[in-house]
C-alpha positions in Angstrom: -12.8 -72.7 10.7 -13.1 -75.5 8.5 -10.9 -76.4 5.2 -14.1 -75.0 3.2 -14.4 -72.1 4.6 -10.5 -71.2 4.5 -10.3 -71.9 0.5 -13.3 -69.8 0.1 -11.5 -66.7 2.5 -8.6 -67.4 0.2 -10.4 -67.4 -3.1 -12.2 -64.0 -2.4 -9.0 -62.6 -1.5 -7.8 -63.4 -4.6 -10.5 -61.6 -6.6 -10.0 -58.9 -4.2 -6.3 -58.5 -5.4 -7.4 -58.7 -8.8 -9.5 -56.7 -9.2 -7.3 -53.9 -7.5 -4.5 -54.4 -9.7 -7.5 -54.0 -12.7 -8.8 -51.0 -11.0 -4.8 -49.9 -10.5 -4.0 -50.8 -14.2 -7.4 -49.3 -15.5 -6.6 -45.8 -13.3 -4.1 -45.3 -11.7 -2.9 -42.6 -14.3 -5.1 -40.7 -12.2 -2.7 -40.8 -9.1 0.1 -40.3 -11.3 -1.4 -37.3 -12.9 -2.5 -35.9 -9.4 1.2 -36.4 -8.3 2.6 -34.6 -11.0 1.1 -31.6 -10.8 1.4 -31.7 -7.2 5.0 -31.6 -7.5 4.8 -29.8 -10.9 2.9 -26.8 -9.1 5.1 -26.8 -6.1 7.8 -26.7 -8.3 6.3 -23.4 -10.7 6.0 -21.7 -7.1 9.2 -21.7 -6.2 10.2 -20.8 -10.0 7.6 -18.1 -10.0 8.8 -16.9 -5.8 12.7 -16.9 -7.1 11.5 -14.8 -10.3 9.5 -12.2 -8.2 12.6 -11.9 -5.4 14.6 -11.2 -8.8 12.3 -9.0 -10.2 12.9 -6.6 -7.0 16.5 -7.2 -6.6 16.5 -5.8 -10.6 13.7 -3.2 -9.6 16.3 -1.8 -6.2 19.3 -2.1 -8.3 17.9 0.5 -11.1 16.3 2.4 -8.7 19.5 2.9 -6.2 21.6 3.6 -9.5 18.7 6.3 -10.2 19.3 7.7 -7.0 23.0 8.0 -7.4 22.7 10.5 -9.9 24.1 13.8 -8.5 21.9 16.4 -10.5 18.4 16.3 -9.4 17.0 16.5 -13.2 18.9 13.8 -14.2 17.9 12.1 -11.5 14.4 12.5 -12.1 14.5 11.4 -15.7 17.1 7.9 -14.4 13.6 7.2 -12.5 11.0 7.8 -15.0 13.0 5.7 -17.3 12.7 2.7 -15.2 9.8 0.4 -15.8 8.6 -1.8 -12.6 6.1 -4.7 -13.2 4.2 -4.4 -10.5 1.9 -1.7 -9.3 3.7 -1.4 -5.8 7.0 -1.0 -7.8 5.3 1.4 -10.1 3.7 3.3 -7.1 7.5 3.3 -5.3 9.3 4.4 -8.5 6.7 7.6 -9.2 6.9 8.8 -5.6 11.0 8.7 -5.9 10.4 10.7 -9.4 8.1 12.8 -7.8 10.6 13.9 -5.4 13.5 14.5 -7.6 11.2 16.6 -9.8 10.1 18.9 -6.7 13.9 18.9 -6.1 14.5 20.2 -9.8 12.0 22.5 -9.4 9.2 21.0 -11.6 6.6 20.6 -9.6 3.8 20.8 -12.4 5.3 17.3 -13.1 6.0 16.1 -10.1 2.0 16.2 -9.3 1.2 14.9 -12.8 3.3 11.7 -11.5 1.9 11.7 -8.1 -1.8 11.6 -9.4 -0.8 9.0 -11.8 -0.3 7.3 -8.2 -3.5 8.5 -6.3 -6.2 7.2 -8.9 -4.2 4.1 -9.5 -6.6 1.2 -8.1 -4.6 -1.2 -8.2 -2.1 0.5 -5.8 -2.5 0.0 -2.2 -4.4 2.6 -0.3 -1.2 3.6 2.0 0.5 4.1 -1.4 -2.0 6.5 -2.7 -3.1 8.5 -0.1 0.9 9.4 0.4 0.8 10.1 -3.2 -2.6 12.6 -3.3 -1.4 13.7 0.2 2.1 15.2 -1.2 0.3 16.4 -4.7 -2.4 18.4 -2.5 1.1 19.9 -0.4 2.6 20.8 -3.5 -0.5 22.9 -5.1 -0.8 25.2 -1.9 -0.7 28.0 -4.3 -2.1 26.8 -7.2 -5.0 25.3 -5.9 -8.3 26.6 -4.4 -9.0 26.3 -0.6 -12.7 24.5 -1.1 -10.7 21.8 -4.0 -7.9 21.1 -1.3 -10.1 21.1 1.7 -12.8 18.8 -0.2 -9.8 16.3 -0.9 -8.2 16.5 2.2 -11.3 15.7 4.4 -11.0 11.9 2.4 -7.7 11.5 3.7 -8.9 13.0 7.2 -11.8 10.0 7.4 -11.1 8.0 10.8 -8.7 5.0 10.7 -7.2 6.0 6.8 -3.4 6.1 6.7 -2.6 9.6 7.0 -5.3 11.0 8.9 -4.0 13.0 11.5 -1.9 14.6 8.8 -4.6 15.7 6.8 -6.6 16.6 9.6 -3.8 19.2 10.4 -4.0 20.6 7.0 -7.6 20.5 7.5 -6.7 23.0 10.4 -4.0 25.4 8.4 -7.4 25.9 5.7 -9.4 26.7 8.4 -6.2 29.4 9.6 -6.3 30.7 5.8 -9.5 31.3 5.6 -9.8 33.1 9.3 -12.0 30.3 10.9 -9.4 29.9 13.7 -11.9 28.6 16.4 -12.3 25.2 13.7 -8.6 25.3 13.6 -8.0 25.1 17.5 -11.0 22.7 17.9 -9.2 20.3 15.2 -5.8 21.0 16.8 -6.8 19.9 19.9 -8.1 16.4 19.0 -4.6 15.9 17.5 -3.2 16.9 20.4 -5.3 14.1 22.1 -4.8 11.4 19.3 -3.4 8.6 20.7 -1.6 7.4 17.6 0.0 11.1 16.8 3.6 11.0 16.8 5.2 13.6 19.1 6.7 15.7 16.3 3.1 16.0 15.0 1.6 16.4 18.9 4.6 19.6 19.0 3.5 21.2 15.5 -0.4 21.4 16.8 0.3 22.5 20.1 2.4 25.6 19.1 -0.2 26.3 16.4 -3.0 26.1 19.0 -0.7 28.8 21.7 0.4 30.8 18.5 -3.8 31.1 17.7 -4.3 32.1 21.6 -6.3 29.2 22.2 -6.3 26.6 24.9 -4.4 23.2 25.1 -7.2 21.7 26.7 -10.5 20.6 24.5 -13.5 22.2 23.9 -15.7 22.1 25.9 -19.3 21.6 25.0 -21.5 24.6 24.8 -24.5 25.0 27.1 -27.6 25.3 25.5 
């Protein structure tokens, strides 16, 4: 390489550097803004994951103290005093009331709370089908067969949370109403569920030799 050709590699280095330190000195506010709120929003969600596992520590405490109380009324009113800030904790905190209401022996407002639950959309689905599951339990007798059959065959749909367990309240309808053959036939495939626990497995069979039907399914009809 010759002397001219070296001063010229030189030179253009040169206006190379320069004119990165321009472009550096003209923007490189950019990078620094880019870092900060890289570190600025890792920082806000560690703030924001301390203040949410504080929020529930709060939301346990008031609950647990809630629970504490001896007399079922006053336990009932502890909980419905206590305000979450989240729908999950809001879901959690009616379903406790709920149950100390039942408890107390007001179940009119034990299913007002639980249906606050049920229709709340912004709950998750296991959340609210416990919920309208335990309302539809506690208005047996105030509540026609059709209304709790109708609302119990959404909870029965294949692969929902509580299925198998509505499905064998599906079956006790079908016994108050006299349509034991339905019963057995819906017995039975609880019986067969895979995913039914053995308590559950226990209730249908006894149901099924109680109605003087078969353990084994039904087979299909000729015809």
């Amino acid at each position: 390489m010759s002397d001219t050709d070296s001063f010229i590699d030189e030179v253009t280095e040169e206006v190379r550097r320069d004119r990165l330190f321009l472009m550096l000195k003209r923007y490189g506010w950019i990078g620094g803004v880019a870092v900060a709120l890289i570190v600025g929003g890792a920082a806000y969600r560690e703030y924001d994951r301390a203040q949410t596992a504080a929020a529930a520590q709060a939301l346990g405490d008031q609950m647990i103290a809630a629970l504490d109380q001896n007399d079922s009324a006053e336990r009932a009113e502890a909980l419905g005093a206590i305000a979450a800030d989240t729908a999950s904790g809001q879901a959690l905190q009616k379903l406790l009331e709920a149950g100390a209401l039942v408890e107390a022996g007001d179940r009119e407002a034990a299913v007002a709370a639980l249906n606050l639950v049920g229709s709340n959309g912004d709950v998750a689905e296991i959340y609210r089908h416990i919920a309208t599951f335990r309302a539809l339990v506690l208005q047996q007798d105030t509540l026609s067969a059709a209304d709790r059959r109708l609302q119990f065959e959404a909870l029965a749909r294949p692969g929902a949370p509580l299925d198998l367990l509505a499905k064998e309240q599906l079956a006790l309808i079908d016994i108050e109403l006299g349509e034991t053959d339905a019963a057995i036939i819906k017995l039975q495939e609880i019986t067969e569920a895979a995913d039914a626990t053995a308590d559950l497995k226990d209730r249908a069979t006894q149901v099924i030799v109680a109605l003087g039907g078969s353990l084994d399914a039904a087979e299909p009809q000729d015809g």
